[in-house]
C-alpha positions in Angstrom: -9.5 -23.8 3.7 -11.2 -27.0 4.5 -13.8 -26.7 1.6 -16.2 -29.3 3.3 -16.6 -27.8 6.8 -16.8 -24.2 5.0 -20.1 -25.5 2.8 -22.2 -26.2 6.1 -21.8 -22.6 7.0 -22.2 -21.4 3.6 -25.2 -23.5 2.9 -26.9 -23.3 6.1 -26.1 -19.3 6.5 -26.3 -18.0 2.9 -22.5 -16.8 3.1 -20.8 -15.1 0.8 -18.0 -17.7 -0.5 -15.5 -15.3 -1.6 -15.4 -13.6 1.4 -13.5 -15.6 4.6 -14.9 -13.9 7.4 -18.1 -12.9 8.1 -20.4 -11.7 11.2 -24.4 -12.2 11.0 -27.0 -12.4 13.1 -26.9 -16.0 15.5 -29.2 -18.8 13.9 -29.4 -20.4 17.3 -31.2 -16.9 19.2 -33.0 -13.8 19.1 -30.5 -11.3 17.4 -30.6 -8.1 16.2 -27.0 -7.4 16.7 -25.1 -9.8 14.6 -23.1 -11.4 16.9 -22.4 -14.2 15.1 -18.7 -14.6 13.4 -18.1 -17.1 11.3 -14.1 -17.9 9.9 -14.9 -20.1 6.3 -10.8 -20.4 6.5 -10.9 -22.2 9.6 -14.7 -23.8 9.7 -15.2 -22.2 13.0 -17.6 -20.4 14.6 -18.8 -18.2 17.7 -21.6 -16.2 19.0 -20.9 -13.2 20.9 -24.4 -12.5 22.0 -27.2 -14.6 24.2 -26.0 -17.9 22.8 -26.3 -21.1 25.2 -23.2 -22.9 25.8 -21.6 -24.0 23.4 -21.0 -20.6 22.3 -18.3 -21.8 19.5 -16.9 -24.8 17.8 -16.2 -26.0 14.6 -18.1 -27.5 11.8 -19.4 -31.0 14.0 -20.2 -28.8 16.8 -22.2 -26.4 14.3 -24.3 -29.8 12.9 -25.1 -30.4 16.2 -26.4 -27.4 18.2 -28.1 -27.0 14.5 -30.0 -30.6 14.9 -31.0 -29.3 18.9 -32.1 -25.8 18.5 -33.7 -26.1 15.0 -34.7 -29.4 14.4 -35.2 -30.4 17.8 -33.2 -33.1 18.4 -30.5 -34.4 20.0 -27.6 -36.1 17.7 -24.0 -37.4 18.8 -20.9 -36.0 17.0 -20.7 -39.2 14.9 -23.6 -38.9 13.2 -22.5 -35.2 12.8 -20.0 -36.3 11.2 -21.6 -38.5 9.1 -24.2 -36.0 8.2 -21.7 -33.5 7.2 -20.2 -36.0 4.6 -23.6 -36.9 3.2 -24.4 -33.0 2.7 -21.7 -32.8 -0.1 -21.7 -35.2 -2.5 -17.9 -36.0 -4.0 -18.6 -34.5 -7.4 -20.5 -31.7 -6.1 -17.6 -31.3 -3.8 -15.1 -31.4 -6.5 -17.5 -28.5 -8.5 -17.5 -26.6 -4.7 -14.0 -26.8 -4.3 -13.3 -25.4 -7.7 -16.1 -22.4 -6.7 -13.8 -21.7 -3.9 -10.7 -21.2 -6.0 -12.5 -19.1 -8.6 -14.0 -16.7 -5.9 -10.1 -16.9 -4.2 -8.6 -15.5 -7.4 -11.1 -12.9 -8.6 -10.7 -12.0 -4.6 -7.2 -12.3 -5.2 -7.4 -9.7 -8.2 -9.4 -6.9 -6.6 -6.9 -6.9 -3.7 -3.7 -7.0 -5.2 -4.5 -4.6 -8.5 -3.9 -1.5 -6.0 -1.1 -3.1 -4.4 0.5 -3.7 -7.8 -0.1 0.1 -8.8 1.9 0.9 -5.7 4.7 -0.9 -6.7 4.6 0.9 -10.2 4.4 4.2 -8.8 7.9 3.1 -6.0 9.9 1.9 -8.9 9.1 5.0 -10.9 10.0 7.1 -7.6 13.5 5.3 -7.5 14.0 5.7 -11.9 13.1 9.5 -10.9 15.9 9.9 -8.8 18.4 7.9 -11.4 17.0 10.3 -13.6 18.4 13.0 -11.1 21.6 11.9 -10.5 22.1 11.6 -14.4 21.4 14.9 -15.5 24.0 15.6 -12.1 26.5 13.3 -14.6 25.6 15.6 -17.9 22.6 13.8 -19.3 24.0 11.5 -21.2 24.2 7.4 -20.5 25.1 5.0 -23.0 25.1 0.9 -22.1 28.5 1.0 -21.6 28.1 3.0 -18.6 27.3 1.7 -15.4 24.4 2.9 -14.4 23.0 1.0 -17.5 22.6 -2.5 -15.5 20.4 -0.2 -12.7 18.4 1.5 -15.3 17.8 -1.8 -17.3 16.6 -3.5 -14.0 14.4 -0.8 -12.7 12.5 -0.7 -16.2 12.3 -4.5 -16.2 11.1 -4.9 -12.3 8.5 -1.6 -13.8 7.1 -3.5 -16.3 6.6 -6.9 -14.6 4.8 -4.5 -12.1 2.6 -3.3 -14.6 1.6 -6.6 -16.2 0.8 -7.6 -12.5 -1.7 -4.7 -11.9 -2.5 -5.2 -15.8 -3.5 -8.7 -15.4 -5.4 -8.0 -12.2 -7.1 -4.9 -13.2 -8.7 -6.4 -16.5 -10.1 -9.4 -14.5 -13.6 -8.0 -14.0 -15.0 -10.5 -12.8 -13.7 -13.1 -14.8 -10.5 -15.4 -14.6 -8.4 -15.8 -17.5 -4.8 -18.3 -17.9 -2.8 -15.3 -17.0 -4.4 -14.6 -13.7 -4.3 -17.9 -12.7 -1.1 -17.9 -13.0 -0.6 -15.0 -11.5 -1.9 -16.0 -8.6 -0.4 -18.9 -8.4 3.1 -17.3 -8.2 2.0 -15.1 -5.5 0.7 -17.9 -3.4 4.0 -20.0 -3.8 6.5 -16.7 -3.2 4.6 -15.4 0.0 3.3 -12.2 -1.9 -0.6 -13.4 -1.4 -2.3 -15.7 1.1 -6.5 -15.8 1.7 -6.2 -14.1 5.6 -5.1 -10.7 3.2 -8.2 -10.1 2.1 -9.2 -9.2 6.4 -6.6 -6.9 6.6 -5.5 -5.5 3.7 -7.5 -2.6 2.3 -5.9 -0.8 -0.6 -5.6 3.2 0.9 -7.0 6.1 -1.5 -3.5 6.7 -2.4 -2.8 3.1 -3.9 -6.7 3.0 -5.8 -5.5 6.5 -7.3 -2.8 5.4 -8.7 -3.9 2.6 -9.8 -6.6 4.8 -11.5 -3.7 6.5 -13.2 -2.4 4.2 -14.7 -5.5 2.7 -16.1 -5.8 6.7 -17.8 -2.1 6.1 -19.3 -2.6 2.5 -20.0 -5.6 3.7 -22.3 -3.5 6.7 -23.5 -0.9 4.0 -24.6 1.4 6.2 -23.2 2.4 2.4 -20.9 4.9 0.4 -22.9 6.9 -2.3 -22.0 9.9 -0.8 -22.4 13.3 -0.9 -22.3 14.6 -4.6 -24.5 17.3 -4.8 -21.6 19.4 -7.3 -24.5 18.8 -4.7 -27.4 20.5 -1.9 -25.0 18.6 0.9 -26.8 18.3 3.6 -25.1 15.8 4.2 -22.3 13.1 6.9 -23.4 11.3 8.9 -20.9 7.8 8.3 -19.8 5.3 9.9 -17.5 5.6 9.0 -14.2 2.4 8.2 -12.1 2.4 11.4 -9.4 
């Protein structure tokens, strides 16, 4: 996100920062319909109501029509530009820019808490059907067997699951080290990126079970469980259903 085009829209608009996209009523006409759409990730914007040409642009081409239609008069994109740099100060900047991480991660936490919960709930579908195919094998698995190396995996990719949606679910509002980090990690391996938050809306069946396992988590029934090096064996929990 290029912080400093995204201010003039925030400022001038009263945008919500942690939000990337946004449609409101046109600044530069008569509207009742919101036709105006705003992308804070790209600095661009475009009216798709009675809007005189230009219709769109970018964050120069914003300062301008701006200077015409509201404050009749006419300025070239140079002093645009040069108005858009005076807007922001560099240590007020610095502060914005640091706004705009914050809002990212705490957006980044509301998103992905549901999405972690899902991941909980597949693992414990595939340990269900080891489970299965145990009892098939009489019930009984020590770690010199070799299904030990699956089990042990399964509970360890469970539990990094659950400190995932753990760390994301207890954010409430705030950041914390641990969510940082968290995020972070999903930003460098792919798993999280800021377009997400336009299309990815957690289903009733991933906020459910991410519901669920807040209840267990409180019912301390969701340990971290098993020490893969100890090779004790694996006890059996509830699974999320």
């Amino acid at each position: 996100m290029n912080h400093l085009n995204a201010r003039i829209f925030i400022e001038r608009l009263h945008l919500d920062p942690s939000s990337a996209h946004h449609v409101v009523p046109c600044p530069f006409h008569d509207d009742h319909d919101a036709s105006f759409s705003v992308d804070l990730e790209k600095g661009v914007f475009y009216c798709f109501g009675g809007c005189r040409e230009p219709k769109g642009g970018g964050a120069l081409g914003f300062v301008v029509k701006w200077a015409k239609v509201k404050d009749g008069r006419t300025i070239t994109r140079q002093e645009a530009s040069a108005l858009l740099r005076r807007v922001i100060p560099a240590r007020s900047a610095q502060s914005f820019r640091r706004e705009i991480v914050r809002a990212e991660i705490l957006m980044f936490a509301r998103v992905m808490a549901p999405v972690y919960a899902d991941r909980v709930y597949a693992i414990e579908k595939k340990i269900q059907r080891l489970d299965a195919l145990v009892a098939q094998m009489g019930g009984r698995l020590s770690s010199k067997d070799s299904l030990w190396s699956l089990y042990t995996d399964l509970y360890t990719q469970r539990s990094a699951a659950e400190w995932q949606w753990s760390v994301c679910q207890t954010a409430r509002g705030q950041t914390s080290p641990l969510l940082a980090q968290l995020f972070r990690d999903a930003k460098a391996n792919g798993d999280w990126h800021v377009g997400m938050v336009a299309t990815a809306h957690a289903n009733r069946e991933q906020v459910t079970r991410s519901r669920k396992l807040m209840m267990r988590r409180e019912n301390d029934e969701c340990r971290l469980e098993p020490q893969s090096l100890t090779r004790t064996p694996i006890p059996v929990r509830t699974p999320i259903r």
